[in-house]
mmCIF file as Biopython writes it, N, C-alpha, C and O atoms, coordinates in Angstrom:
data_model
#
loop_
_atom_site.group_PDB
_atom_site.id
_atom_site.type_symbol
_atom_site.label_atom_id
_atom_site.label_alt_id
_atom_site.label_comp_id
_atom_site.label_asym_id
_atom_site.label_entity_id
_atom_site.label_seq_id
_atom_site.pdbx_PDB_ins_code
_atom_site.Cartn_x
_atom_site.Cartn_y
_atom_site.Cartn_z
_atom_site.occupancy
_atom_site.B_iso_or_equiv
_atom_site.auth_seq_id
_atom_site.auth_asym_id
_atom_site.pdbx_PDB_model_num
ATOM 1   N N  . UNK A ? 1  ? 100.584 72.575 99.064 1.0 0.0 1  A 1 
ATOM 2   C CA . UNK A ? 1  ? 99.692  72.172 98.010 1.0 0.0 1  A 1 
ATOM 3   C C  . UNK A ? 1  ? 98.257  72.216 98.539 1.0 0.0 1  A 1 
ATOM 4   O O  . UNK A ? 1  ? 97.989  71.946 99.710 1.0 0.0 1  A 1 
ATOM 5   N N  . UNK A ? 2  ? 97.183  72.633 97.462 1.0 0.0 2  A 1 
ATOM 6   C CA . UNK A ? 2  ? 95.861  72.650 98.081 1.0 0.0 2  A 1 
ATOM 7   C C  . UNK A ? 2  ? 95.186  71.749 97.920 1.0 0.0 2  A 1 
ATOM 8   O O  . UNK A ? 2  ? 95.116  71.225 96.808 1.0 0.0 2  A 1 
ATOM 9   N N  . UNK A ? 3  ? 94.570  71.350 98.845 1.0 0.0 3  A 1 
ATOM 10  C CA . UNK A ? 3  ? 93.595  69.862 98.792 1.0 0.0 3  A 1 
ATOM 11  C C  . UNK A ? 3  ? 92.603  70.060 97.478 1.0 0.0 3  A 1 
ATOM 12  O O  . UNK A ? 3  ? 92.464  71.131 96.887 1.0 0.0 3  A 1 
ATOM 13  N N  . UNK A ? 4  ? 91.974  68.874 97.153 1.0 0.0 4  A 1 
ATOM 14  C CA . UNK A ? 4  ? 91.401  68.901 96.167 1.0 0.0 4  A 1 
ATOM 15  C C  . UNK A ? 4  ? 90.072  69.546 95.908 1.0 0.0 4  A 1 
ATOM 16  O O  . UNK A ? 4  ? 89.638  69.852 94.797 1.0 0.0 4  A 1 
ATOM 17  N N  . UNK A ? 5  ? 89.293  69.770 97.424 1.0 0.0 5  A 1 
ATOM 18  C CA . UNK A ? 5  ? 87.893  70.377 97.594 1.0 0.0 5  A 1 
ATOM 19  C C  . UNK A ? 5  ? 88.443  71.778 97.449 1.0 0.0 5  A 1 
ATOM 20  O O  . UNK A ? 5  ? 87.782  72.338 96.574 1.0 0.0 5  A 1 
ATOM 21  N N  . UNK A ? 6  ? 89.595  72.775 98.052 1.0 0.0 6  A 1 
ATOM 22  C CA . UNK A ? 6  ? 89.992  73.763 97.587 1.0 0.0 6  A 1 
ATOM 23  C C  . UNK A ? 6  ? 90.380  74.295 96.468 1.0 0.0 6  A 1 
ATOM 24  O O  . UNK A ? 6  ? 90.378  75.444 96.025 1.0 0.0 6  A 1 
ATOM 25  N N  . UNK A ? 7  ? 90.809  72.994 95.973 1.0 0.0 7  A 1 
ATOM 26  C CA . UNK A ? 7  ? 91.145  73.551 94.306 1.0 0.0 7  A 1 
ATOM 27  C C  . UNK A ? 7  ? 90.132  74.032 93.773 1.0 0.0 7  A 1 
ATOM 28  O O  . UNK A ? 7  ? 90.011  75.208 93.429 1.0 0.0 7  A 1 
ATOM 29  N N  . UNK A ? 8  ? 89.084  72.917 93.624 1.0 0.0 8  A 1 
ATOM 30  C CA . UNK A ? 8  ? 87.855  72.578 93.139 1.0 0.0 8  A 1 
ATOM 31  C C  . UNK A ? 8  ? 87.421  74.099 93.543 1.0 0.0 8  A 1 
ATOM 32  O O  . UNK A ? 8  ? 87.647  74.952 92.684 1.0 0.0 8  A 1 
ATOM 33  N N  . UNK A ? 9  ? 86.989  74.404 94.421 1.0 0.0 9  A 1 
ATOM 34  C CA . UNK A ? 9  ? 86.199  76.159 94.720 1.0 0.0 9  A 1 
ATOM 35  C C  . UNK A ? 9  ? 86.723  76.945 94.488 1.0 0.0 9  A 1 
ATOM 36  O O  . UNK A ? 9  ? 86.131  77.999 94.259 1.0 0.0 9  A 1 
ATOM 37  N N  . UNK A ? 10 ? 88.411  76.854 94.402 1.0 0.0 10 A 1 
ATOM 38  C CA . UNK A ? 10 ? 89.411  77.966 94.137 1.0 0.0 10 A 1 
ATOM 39  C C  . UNK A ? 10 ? 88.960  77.934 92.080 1.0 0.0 10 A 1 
ATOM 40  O O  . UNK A ? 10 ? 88.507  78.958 91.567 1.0 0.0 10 A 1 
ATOM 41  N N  . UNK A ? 11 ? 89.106  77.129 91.544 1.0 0.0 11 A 1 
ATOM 42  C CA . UNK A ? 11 ? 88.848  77.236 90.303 1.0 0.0 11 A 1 
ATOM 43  C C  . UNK A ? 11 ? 87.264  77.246 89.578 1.0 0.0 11 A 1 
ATOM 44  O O  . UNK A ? 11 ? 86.896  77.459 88.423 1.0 0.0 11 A 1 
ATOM 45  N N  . UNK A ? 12 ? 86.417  76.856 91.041 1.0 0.0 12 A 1 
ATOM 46  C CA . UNK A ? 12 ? 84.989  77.654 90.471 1.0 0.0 12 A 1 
ATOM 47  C C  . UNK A ? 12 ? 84.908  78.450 90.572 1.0 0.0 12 A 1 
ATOM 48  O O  . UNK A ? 12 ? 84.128  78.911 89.738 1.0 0.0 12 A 1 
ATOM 49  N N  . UNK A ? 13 ? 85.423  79.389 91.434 1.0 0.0 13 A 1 
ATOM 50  C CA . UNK A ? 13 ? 85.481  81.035 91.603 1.0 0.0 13 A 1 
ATOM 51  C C  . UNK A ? 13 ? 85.789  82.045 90.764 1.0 0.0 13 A 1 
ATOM 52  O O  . UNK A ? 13 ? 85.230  83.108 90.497 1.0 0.0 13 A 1 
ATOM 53  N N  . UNK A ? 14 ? 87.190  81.307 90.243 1.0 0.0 14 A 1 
ATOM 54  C CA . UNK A ? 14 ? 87.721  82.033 88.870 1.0 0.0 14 A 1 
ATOM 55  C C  . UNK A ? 14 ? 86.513  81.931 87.907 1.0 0.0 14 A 1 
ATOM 56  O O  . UNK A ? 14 ? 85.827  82.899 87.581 1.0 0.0 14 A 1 
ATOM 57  N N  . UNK A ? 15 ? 86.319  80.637 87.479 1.0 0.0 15 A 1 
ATOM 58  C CA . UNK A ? 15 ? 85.213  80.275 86.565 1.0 0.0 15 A 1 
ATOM 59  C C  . UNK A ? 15 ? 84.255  81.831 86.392 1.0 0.0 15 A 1 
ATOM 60  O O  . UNK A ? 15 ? 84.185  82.694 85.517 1.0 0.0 15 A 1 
ATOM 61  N N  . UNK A ? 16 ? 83.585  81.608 87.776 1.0 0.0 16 A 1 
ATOM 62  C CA . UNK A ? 16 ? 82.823  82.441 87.850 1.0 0.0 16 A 1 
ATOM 63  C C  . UNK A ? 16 ? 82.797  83.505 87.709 1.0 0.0 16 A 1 
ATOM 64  O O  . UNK A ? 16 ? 82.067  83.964 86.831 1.0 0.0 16 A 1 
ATOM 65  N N  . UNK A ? 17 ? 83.703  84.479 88.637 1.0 0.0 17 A 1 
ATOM 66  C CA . UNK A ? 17 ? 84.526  85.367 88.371 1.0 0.0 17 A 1 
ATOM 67  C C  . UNK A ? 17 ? 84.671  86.035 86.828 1.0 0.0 17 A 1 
ATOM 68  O O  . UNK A ? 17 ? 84.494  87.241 86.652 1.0 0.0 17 A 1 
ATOM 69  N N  . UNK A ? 18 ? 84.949  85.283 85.937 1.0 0.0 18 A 1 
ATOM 70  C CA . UNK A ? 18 ? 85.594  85.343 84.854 1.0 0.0 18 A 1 
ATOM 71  C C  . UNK A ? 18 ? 84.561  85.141 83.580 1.0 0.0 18 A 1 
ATOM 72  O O  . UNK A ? 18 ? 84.640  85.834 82.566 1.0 0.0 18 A 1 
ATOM 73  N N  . UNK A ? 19 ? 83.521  84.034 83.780 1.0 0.0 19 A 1 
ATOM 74  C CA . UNK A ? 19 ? 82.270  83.859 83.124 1.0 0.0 19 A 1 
ATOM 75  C C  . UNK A ? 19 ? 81.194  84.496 83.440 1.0 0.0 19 A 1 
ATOM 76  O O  . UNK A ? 19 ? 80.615  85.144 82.568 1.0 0.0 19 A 1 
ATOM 77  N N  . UNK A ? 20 ? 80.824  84.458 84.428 1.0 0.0 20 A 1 
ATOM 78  C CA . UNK A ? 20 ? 78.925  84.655 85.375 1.0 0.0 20 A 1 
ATOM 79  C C  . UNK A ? 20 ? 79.204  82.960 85.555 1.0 0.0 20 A 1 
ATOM 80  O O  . UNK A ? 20 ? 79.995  82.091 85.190 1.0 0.0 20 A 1 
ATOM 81  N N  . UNK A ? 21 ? 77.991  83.138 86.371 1.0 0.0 21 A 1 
ATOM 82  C CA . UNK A ? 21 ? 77.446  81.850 86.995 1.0 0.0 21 A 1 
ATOM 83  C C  . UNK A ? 21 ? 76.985  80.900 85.754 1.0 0.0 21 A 1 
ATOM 84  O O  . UNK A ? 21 ? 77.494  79.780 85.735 1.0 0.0 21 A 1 
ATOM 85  N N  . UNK A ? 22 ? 76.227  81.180 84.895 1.0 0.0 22 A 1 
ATOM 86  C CA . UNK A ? 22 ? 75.647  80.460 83.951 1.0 0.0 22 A 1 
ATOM 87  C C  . UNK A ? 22 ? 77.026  79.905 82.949 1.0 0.0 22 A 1 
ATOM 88  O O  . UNK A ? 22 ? 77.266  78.700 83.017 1.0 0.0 22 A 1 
ATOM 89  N N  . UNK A ? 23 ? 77.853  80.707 82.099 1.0 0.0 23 A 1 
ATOM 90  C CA . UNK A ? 23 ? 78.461  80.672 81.527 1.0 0.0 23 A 1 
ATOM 91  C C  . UNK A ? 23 ? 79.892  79.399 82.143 1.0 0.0 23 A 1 
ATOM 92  O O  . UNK A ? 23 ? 80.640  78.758 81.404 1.0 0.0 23 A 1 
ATOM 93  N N  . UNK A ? 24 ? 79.871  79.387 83.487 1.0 0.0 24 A 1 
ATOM 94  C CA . UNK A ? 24 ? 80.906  78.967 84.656 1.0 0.0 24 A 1 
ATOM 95  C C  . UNK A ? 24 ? 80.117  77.593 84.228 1.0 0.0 24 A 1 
ATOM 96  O O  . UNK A ? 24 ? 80.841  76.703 83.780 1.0 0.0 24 A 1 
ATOM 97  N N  . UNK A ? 25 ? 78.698  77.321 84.318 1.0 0.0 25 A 1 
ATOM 98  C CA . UNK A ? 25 ? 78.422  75.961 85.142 1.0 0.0 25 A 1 
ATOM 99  C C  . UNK A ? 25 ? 77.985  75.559 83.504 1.0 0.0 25 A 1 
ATOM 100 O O  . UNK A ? 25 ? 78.068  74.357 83.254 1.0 0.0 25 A 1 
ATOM 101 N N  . UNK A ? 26 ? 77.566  76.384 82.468 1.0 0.0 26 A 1 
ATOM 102 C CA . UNK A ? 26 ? 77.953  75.545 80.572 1.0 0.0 26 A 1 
ATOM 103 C C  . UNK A ? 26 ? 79.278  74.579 80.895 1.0 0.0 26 A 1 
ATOM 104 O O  . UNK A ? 26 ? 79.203  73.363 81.069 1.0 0.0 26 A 1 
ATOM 105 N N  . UNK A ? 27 ? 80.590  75.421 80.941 1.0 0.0 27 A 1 
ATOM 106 C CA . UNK A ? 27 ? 81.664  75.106 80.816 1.0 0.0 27 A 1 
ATOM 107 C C  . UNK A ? 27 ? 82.082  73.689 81.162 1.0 0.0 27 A 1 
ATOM 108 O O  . UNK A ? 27 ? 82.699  72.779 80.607 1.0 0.0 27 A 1 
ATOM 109 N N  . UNK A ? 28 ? 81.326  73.955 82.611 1.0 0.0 28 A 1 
ATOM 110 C CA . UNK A ? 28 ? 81.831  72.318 83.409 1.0 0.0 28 A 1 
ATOM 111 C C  . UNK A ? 28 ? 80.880  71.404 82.565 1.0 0.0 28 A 1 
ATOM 112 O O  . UNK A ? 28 ? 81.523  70.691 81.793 1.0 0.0 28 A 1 
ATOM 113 N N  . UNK A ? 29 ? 80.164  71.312 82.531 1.0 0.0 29 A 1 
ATOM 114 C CA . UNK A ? 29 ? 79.309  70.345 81.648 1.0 0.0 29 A 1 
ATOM 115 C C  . UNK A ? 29 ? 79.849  70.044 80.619 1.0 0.0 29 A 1 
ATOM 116 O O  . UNK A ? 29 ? 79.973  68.823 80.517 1.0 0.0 29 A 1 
ATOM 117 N N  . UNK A ? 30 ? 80.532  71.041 79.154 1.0 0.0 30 A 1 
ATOM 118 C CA . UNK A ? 30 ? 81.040  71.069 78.042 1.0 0.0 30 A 1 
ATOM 119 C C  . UNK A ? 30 ? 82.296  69.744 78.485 1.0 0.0 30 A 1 
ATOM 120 O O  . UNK A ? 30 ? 82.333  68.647 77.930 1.0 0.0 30 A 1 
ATOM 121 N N  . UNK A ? 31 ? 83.115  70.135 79.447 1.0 0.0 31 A 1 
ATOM 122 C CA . UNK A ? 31 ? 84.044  69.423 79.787 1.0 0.0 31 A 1 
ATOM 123 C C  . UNK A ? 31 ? 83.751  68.182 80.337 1.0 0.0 31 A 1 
ATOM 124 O O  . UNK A ? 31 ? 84.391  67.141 80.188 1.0 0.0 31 A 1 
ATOM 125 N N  . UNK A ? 32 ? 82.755  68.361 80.973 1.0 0.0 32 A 1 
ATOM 126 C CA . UNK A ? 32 ? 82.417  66.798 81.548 1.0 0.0 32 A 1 
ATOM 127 C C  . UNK A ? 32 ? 81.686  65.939 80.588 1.0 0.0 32 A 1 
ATOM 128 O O  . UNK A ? 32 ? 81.648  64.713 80.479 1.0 0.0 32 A 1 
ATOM 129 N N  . UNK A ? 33 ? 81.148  66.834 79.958 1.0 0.0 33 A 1 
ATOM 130 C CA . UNK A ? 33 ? 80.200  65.342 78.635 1.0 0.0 33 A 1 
ATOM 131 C C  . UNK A ? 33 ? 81.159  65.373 77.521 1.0 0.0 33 A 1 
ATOM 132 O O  . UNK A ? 33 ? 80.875  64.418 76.798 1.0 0.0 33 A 1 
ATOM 133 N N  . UNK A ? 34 ? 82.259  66.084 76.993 1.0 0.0 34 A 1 
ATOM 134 C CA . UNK A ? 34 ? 83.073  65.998 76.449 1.0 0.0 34 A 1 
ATOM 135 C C  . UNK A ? 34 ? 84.352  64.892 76.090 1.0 0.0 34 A 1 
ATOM 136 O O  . UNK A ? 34 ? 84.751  64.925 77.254 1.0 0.0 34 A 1 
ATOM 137 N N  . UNK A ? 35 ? 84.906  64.347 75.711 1.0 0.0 35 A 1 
ATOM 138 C CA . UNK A ? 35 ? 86.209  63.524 75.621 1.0 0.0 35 A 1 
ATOM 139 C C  . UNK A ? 35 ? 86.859  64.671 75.390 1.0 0.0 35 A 1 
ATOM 140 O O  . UNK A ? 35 ? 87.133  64.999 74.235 1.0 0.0 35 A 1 
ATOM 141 N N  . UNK A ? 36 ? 87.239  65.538 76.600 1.0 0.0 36 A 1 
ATOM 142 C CA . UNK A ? 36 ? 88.271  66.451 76.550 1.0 0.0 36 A 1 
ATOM 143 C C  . UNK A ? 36 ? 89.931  65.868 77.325 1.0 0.0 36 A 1 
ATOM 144 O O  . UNK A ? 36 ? 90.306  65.585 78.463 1.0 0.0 36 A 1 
ATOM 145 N N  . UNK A ? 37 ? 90.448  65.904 76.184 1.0 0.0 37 A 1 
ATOM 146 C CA . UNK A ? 37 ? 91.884  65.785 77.162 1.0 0.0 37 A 1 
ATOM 147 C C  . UNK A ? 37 ? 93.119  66.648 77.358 1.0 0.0 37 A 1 
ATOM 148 O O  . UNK A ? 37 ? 94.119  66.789 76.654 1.0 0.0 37 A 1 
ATOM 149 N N  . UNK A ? 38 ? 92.714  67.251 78.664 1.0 0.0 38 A 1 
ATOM 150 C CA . UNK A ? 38 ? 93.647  68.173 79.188 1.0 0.0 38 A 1 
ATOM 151 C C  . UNK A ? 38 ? 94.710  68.164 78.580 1.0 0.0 38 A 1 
ATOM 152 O O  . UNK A ? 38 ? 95.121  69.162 77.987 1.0 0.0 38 A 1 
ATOM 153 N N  . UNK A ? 39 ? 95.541  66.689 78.630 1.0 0.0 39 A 1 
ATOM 154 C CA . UNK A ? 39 ? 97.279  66.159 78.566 1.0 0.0 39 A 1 
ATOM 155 C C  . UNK A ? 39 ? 97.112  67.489 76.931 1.0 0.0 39 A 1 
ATOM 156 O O  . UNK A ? 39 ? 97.288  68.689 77.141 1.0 0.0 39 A 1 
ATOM 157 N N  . UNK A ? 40 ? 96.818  67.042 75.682 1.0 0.0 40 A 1 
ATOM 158 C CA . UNK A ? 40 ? 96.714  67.455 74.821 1.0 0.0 40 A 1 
ATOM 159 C C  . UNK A ? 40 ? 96.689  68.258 74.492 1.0 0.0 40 A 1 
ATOM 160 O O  . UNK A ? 40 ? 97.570  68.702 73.756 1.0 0.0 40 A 1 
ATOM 161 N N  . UNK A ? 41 ? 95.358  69.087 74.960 1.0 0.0 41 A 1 
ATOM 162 C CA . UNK A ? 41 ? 95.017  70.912 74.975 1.0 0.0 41 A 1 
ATOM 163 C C  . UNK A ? 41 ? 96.586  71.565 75.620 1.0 0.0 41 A 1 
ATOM 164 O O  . UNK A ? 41 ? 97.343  72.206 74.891 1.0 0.0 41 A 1 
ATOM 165 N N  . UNK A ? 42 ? 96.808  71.358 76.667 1.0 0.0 42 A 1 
ATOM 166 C CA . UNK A ? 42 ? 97.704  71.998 77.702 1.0 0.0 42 A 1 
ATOM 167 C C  . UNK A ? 42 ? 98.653  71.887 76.599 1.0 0.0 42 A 1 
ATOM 168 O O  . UNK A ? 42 ? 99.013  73.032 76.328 1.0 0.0 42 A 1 
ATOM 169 N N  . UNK A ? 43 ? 99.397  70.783 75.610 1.0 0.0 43 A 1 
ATOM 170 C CA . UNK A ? 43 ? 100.154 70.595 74.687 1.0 0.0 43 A 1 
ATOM 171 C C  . UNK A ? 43 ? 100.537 71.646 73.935 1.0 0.0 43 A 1 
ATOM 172 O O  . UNK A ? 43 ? 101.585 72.270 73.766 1.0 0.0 43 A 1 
ATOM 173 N N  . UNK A ? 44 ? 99.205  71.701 73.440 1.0 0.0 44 A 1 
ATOM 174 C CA . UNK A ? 44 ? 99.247  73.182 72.213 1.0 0.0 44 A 1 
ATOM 175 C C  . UNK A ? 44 ? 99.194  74.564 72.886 1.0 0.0 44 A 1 
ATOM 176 O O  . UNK A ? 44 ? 99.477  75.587 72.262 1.0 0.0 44 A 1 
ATOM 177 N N  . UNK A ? 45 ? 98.817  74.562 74.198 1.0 0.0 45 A 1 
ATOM 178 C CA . UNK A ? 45 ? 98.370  75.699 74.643 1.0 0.0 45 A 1 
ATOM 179 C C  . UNK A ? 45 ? 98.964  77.267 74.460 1.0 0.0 45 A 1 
ATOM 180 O O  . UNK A ? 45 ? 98.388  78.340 74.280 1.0 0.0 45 A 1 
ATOM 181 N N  . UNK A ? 46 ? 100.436 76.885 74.596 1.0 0.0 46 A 1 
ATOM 182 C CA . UNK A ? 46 ? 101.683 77.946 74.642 1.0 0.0 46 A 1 
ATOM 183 C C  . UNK A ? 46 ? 102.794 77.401 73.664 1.0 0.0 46 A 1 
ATOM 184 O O  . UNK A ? 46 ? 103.976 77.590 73.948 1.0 0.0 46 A 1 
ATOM 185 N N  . UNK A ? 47 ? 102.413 76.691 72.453 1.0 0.0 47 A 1 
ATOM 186 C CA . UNK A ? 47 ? 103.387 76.298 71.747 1.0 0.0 47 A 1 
ATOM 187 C C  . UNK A ? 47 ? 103.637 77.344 70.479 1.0 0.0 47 A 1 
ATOM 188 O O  . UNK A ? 47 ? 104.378 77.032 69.547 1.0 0.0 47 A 1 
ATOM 189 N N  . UNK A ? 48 ? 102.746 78.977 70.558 1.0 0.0 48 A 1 
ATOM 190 C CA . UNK A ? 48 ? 103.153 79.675 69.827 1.0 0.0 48 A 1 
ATOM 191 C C  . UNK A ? 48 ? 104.523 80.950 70.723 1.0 0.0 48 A 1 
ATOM 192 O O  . UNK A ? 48 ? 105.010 81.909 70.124 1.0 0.0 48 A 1 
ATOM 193 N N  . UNK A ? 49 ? 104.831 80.608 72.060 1.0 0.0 49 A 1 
ATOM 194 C CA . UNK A ? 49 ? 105.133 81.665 73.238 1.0 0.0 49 A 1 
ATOM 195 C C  . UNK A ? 49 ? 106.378 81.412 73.226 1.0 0.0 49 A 1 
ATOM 196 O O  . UNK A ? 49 ? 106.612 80.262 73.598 1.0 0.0 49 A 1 
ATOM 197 N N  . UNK A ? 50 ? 107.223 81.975 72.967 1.0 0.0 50 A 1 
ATOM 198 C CA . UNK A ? 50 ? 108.608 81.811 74.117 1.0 0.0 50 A 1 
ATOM 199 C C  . UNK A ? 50 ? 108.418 81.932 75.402 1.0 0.0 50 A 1 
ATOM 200 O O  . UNK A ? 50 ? 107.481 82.624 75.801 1.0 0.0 50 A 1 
ATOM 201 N N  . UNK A ? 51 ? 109.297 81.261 76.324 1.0 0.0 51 A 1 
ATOM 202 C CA . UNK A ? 51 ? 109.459 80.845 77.753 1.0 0.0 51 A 1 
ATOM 203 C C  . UNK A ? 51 ? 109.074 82.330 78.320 1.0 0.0 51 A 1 
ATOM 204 O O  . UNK A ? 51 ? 108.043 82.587 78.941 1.0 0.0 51 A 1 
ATOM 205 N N  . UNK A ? 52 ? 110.176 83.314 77.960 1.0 0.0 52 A 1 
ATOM 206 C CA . UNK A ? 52 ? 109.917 84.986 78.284 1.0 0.0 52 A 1 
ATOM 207 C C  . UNK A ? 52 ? 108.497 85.648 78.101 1.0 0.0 52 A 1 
ATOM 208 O O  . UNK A ? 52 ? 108.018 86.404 78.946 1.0 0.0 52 A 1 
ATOM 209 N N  . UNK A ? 53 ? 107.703 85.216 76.628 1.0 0.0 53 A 1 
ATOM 210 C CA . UNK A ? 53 ? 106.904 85.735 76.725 1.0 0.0 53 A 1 
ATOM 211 C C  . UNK A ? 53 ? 105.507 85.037 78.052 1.0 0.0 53 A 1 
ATOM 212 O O  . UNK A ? 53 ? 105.005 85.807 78.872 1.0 0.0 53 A 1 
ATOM 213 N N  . UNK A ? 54 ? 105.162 83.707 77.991 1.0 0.0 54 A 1 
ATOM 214 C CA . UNK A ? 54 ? 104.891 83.005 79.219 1.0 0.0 54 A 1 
ATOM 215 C C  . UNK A ? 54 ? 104.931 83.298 80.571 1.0 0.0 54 A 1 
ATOM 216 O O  . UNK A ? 54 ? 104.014 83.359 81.390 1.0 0.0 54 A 1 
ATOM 217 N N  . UNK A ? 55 ? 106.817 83.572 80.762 1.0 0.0 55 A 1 
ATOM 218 C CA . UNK A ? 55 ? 106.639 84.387 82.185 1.0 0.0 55 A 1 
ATOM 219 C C  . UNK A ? 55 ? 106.387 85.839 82.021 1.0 0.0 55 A 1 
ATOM 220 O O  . UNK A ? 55 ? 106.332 86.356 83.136 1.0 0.0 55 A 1 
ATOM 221 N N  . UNK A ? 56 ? 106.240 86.557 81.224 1.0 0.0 56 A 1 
ATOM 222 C CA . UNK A ? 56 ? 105.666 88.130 81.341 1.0 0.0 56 A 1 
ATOM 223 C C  . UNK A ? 56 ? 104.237 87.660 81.622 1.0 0.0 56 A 1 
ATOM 224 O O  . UNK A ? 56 ? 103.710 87.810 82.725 1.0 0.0 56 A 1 
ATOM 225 N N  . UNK A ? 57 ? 103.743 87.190 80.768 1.0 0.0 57 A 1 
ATOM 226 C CA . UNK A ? 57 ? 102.216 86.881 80.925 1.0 0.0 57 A 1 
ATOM 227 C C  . UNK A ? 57 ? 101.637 86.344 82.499 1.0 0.0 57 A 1 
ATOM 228 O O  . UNK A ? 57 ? 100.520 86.603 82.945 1.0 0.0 57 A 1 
ATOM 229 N N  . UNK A ? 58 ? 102.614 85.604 83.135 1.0 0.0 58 A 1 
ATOM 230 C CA . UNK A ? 58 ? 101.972 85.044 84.181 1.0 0.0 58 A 1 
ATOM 231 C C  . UNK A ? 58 ? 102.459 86.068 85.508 1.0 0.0 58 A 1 
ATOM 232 O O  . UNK A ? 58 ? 102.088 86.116 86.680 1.0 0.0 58 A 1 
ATOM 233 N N  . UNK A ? 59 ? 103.388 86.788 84.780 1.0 0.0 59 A 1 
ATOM 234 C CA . UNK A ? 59 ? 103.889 87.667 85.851 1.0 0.0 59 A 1 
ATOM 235 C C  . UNK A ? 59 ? 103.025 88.963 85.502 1.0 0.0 59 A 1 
ATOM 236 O O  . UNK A ? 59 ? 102.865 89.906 86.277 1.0 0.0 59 A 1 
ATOM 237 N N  . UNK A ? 60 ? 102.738 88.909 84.806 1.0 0.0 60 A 1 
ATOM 238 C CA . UNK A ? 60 ? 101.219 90.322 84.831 1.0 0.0 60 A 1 
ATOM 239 C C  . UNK A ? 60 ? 100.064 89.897 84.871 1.0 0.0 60 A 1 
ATOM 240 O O  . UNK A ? 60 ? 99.049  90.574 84.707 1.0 0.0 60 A 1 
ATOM 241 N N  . UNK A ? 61 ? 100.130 88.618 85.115 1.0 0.0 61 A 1 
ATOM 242 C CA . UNK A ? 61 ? 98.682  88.033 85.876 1.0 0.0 61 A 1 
ATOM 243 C C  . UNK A ? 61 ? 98.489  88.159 87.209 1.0 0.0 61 A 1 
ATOM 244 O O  . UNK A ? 61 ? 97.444  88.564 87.718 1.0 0.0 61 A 1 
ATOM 245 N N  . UNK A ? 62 ? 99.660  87.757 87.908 1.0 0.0 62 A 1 
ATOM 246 C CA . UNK A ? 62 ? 99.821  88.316 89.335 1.0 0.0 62 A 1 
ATOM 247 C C  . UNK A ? 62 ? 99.780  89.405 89.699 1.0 0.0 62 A 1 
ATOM 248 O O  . UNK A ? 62 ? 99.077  89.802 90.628 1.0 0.0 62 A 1 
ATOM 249 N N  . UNK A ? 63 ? 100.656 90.186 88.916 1.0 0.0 63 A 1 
ATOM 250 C CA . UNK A ? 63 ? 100.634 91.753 89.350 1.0 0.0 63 A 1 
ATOM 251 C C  . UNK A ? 63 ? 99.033  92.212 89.330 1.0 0.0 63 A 1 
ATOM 252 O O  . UNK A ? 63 ? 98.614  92.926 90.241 1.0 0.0 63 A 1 
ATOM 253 N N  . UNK A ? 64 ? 98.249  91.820 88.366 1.0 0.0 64 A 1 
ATOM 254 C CA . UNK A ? 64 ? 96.833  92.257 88.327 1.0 0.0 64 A 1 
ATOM 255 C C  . UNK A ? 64 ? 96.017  91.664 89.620 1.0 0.0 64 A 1 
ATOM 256 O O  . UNK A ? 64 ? 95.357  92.420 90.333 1.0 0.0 64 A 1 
ATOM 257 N N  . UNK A ? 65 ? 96.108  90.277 89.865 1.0 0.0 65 A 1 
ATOM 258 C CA . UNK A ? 65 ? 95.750  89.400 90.930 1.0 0.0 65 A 1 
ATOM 259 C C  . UNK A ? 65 ? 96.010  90.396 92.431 1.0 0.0 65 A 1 
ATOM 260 O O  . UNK A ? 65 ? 95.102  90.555 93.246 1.0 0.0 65 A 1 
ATOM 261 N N  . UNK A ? 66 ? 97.305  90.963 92.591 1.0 0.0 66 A 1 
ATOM 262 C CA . UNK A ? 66 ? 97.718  91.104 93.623 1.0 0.0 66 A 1 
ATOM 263 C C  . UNK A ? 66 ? 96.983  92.704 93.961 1.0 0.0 66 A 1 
ATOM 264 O O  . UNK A ? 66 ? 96.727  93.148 95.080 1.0 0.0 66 A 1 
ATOM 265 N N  . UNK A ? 67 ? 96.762  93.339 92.715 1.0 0.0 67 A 1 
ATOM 266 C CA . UNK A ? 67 ? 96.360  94.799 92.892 1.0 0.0 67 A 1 
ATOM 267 C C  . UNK A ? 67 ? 94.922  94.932 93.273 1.0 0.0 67 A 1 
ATOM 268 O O  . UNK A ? 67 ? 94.537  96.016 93.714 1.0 0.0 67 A 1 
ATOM 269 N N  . UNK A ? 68 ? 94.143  93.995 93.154 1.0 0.0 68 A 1 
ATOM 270 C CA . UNK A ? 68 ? 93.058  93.558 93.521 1.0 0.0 68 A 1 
ATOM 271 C C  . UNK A ? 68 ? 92.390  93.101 94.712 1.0 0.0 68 A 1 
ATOM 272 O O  . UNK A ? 68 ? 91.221  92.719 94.656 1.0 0.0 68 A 1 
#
């Protein structure tokens, strides 16, 4: 398991990665001045997916991850 300062950079990276810098450091703010609750969101997140479609998805996330 990764410590929490690793998470933390491992998932600003993506952020970043994935946003730009500006768009990365909106986000955290949105979430931090927000009453966002994870438990909830995460709830609905994949409640349109079958289990199969979920693991295709996360298994061609890797495959992309790994080709990289």
């Amino acid at each position: 398991m990764r410590t929490d300062t690793i998470l933390r950079v491992d998932a600003m990276n993506v952020l970043i990665e994935n946003f730009g810098e500006v768009d990365a450091e909106r986000f955290i703010s949105i979430v931090k001045s927000d009453n966002f609750d994870y438990t909830k969101w995460q709830r609905n997140l994949w409640k349109d997916k079958t289990i199969d479609e979920i693991y295709n998805m996360a298994k061609e996330f890797e495959e992309k991850k790994n080709r990289n």
